[in-house]
Biotite code that builds the C-alpha atoms (Angstrom):
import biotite.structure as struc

atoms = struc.array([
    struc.Atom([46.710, 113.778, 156.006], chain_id="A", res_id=1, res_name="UNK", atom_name="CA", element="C"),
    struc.Atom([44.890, 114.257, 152.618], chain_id="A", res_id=2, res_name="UNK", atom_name="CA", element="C"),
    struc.Atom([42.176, 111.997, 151.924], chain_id="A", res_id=3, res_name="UNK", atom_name="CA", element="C"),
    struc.Atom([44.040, 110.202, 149.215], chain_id="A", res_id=4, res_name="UNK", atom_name="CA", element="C"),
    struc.Atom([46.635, 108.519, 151.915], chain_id="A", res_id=5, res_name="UNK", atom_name="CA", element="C"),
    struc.Atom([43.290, 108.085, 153.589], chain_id="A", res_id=6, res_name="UNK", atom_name="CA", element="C"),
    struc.Atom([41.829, 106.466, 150.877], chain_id="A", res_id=7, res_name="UNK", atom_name="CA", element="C"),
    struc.Atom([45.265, 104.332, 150.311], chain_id="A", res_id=8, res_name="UNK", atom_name="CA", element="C"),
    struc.Atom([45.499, 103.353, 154.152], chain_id="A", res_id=9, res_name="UNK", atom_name="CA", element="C"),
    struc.Atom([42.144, 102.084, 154.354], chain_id="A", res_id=10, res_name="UNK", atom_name="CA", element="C"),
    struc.Atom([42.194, 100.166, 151.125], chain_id="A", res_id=11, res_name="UNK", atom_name="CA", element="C"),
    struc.Atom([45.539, 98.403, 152.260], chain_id="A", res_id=12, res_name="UNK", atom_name="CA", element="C"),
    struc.Atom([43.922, 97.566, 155.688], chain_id="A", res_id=13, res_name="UNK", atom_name="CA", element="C"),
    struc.Atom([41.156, 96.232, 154.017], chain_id="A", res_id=14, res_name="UNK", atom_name="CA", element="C"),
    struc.Atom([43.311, 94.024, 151.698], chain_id="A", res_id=15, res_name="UNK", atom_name="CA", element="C"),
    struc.Atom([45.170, 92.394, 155.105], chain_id="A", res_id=16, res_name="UNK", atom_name="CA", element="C"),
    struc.Atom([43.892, 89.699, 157.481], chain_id="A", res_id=17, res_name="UNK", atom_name="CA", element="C"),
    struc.Atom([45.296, 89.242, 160.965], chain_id="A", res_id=18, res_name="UNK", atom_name="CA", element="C"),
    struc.Atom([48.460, 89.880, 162.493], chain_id="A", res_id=19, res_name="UNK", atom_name="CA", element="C"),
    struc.Atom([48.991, 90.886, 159.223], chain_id="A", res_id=20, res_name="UNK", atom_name="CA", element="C"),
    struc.Atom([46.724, 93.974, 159.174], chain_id="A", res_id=21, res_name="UNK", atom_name="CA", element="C"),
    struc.Atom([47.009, 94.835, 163.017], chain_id="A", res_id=22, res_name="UNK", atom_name="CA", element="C"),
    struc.Atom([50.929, 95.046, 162.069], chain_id="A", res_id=23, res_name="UNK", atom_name="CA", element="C"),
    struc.Atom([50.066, 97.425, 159.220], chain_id="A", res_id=24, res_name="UNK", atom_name="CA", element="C"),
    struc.Atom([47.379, 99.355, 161.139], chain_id="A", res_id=25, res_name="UNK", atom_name="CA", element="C"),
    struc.Atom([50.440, 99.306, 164.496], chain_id="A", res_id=26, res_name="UNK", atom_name="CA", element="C"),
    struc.Atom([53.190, 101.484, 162.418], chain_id="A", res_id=27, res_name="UNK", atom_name="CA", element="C"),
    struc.Atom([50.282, 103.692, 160.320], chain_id="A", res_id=28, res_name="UNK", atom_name="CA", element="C"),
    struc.Atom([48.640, 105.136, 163.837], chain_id="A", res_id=29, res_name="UNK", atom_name="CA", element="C"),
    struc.Atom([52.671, 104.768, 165.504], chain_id="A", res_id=30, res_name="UNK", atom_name="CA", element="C"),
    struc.Atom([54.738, 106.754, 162.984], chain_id="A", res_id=31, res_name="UNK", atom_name="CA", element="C"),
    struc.Atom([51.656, 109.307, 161.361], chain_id="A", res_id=32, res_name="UNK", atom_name="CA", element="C"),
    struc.Atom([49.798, 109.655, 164.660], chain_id="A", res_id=33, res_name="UNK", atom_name="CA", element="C"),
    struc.Atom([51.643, 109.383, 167.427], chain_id="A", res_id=34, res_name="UNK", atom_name="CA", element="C"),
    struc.Atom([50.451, 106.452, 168.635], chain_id="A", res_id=35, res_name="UNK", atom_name="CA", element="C"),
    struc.Atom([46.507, 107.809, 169.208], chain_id="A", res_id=36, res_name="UNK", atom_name="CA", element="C"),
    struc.Atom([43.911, 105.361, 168.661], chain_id="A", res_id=37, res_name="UNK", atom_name="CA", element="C"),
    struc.Atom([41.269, 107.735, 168.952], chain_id="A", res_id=38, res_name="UNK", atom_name="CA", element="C"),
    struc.Atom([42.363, 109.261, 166.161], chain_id="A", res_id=39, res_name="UNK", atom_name="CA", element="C"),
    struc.Atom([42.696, 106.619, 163.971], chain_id="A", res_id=40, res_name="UNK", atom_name="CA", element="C"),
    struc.Atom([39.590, 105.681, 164.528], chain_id="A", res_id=41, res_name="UNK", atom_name="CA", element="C"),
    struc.Atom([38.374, 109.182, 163.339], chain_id="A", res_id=42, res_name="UNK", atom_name="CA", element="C"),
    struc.Atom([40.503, 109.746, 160.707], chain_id="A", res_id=43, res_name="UNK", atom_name="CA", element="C"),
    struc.Atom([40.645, 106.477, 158.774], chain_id="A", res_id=44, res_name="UNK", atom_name="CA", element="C"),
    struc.Atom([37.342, 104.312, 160.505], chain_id="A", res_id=45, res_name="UNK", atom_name="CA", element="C"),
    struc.Atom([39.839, 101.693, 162.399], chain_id="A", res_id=46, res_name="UNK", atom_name="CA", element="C"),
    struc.Atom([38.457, 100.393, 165.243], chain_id="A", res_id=47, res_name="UNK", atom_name="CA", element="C"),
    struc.Atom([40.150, 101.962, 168.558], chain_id="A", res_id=48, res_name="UNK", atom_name="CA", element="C"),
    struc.Atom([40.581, 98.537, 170.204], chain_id="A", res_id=49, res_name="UNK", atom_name="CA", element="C"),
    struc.Atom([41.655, 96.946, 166.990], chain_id="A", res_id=50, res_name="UNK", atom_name="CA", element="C"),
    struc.Atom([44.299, 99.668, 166.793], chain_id="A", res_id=51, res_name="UNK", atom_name="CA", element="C"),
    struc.Atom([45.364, 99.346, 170.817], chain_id="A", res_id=52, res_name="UNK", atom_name="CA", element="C"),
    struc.Atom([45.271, 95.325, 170.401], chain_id="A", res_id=53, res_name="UNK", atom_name="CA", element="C"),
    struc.Atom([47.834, 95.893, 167.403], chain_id="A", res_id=54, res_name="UNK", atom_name="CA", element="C"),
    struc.Atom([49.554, 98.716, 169.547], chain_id="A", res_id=55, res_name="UNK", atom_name="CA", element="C"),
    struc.Atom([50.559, 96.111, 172.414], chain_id="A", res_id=56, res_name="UNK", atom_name="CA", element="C"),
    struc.Atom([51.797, 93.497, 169.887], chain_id="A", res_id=57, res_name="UNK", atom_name="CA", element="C"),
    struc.Atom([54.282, 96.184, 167.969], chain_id="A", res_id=58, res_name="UNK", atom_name="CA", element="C"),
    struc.Atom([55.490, 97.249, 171.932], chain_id="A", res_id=59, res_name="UNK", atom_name="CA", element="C"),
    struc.Atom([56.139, 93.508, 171.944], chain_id="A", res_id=60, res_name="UNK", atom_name="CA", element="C"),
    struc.Atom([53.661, 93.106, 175.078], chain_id="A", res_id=61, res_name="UNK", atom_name="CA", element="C"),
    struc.Atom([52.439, 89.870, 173.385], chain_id="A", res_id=62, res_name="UNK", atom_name="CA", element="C"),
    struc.Atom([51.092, 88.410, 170.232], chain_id="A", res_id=63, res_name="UNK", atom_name="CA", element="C"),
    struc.Atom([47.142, 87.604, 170.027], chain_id="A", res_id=64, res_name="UNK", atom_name="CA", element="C"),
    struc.Atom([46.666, 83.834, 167.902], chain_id="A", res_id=65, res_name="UNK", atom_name="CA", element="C"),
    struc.Atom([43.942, 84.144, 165.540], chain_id="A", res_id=66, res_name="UNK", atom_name="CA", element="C"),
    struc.Atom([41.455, 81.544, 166.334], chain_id="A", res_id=67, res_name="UNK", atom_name="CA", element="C"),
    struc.Atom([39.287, 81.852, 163.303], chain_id="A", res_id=68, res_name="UNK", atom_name="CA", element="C"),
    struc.Atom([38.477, 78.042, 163.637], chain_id="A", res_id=69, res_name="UNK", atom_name="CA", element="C"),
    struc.Atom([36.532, 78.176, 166.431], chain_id="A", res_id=70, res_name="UNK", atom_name="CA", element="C"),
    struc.Atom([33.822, 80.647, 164.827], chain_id="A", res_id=71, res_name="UNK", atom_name="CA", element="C"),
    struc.Atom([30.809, 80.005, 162.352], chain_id="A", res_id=72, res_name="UNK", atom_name="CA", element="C"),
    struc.Atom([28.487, 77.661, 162.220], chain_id="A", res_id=73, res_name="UNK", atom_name="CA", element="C"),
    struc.Atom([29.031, 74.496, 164.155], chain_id="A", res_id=74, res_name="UNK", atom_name="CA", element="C"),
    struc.Atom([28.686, 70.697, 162.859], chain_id="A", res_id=75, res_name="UNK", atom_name="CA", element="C"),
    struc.Atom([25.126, 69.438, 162.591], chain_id="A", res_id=76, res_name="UNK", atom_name="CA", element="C"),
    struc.Atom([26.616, 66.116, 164.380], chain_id="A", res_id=77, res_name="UNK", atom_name="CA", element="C"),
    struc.Atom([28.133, 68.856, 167.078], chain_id="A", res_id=78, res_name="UNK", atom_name="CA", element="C"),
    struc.Atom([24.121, 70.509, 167.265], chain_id="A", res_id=79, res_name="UNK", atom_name="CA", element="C"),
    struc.Atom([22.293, 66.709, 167.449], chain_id="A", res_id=80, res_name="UNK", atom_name="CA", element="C"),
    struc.Atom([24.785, 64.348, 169.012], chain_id="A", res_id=81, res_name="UNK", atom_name="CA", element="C"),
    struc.Atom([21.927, 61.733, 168.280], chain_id="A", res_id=82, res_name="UNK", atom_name="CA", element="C"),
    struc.Atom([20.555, 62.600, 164.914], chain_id="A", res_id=83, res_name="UNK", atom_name="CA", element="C"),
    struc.Atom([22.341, 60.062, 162.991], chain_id="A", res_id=84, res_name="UNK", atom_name="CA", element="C"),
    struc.Atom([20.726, 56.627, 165.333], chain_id="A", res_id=85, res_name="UNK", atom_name="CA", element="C"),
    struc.Atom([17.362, 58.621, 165.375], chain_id="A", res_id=86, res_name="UNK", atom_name="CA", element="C"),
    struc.Atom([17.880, 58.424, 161.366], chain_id="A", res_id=87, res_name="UNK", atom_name="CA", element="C"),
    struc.Atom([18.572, 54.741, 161.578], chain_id="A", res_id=88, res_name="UNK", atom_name="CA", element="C"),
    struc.Atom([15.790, 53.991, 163.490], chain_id="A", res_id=89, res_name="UNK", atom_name="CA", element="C"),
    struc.Atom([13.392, 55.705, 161.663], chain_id="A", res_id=90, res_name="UNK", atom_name="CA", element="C"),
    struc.Atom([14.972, 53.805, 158.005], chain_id="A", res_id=91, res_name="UNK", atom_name="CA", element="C"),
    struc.Atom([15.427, 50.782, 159.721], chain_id="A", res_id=92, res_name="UNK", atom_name="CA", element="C"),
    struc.Atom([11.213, 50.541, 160.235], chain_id="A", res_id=93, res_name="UNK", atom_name="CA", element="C"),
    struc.Atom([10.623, 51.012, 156.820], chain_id="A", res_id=94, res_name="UNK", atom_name="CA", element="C"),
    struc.Atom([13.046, 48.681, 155.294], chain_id="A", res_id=95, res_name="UNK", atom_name="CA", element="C"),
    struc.Atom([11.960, 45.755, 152.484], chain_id="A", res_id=96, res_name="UNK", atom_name="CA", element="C"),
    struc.Atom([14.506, 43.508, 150.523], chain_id="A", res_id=97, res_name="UNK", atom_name="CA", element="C"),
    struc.Atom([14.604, 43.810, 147.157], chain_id="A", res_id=98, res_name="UNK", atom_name="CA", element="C"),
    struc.Atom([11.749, 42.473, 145.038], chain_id="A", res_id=99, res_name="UNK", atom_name="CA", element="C"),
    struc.Atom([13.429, 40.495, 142.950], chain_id="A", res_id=100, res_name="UNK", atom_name="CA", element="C"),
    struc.Atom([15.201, 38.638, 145.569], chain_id="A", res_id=101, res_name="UNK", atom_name="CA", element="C"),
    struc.Atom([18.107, 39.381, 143.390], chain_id="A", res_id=102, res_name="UNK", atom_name="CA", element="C"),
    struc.Atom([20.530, 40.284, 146.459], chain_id="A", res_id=103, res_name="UNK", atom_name="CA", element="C"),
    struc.Atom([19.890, 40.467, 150.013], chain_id="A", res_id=104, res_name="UNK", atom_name="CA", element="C"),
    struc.Atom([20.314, 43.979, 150.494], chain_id="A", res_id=105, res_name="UNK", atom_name="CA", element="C"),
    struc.Atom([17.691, 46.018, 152.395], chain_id="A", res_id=106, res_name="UNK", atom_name="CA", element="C"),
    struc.Atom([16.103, 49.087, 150.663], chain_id="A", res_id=107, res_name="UNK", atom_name="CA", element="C"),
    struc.Atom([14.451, 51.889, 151.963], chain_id="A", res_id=108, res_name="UNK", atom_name="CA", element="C"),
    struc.Atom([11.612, 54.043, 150.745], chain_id="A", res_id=109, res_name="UNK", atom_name="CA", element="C"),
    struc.Atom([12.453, 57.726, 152.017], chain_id="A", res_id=110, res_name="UNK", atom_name="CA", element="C"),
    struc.Atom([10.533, 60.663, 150.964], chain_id="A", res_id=111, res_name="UNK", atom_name="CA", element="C"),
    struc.Atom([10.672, 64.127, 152.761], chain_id="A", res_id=112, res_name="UNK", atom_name="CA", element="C"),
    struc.Atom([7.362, 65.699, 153.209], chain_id="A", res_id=113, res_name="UNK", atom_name="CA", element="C"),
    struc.Atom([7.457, 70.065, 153.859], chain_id="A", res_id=114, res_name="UNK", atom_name="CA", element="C"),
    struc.Atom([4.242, 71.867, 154.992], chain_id="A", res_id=115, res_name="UNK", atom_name="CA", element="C"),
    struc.Atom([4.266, 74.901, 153.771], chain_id="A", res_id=116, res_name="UNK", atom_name="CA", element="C"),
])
């Protein structure tokens, strides 16, 4: 292949997310390789278990579900199950009502001090 399909194939790859791509990537290596991930992973940079993941799927072996949800960064409630009482508790100490006795709201003073 010249490097221009290269160029084209990778590009397209690129451009694709998912089943998507691994579909894409399954009839490239199938019809212009002869099914050899080791190749495609020379030739055009594709990883070789991307390419046998999306090899099995085009066979029909079974179809992976893309759980991007479950990556990144988790929740800050999910990494402190207690931060939000441990807030409370510390605003709750330095509560006033207002000084006008206009309402009978509480107000808090917060100010966040960083040490360099």
């Amino acid at each position: 292949m010249t490097e221009a399909i290269n160029k084209i194939l990778i590009e397209t790859a690129t451009e694709l997310r998912g089943y998507a791509r691994r579909h894409f990537m399954a009839k490239v290596v199938k019809e212009l390789m002869n099914g050899n991930a080791r190749q495609a992973e020379r030739e055009l940079g594709w990883h070789r278990t991307t390419v046998r993941k999306a090899l099995a799927e085009w066979a029909g072996q079974f179809c992976y579900i893309d759980r991007f949800f479950e990556r990144g960064r988790k929740p800050l409630e999910a990494q402190h199950p207690t931060l939000l009482e441990d807030i409370c508790q510390i605003a709750d100490t330095a509560s006033q009502t207002d000084p006008t006795f206009h309402t009978t709201q509480l107000f808090t003073r917060l100010s966040l001090n960083f040490a360099p």
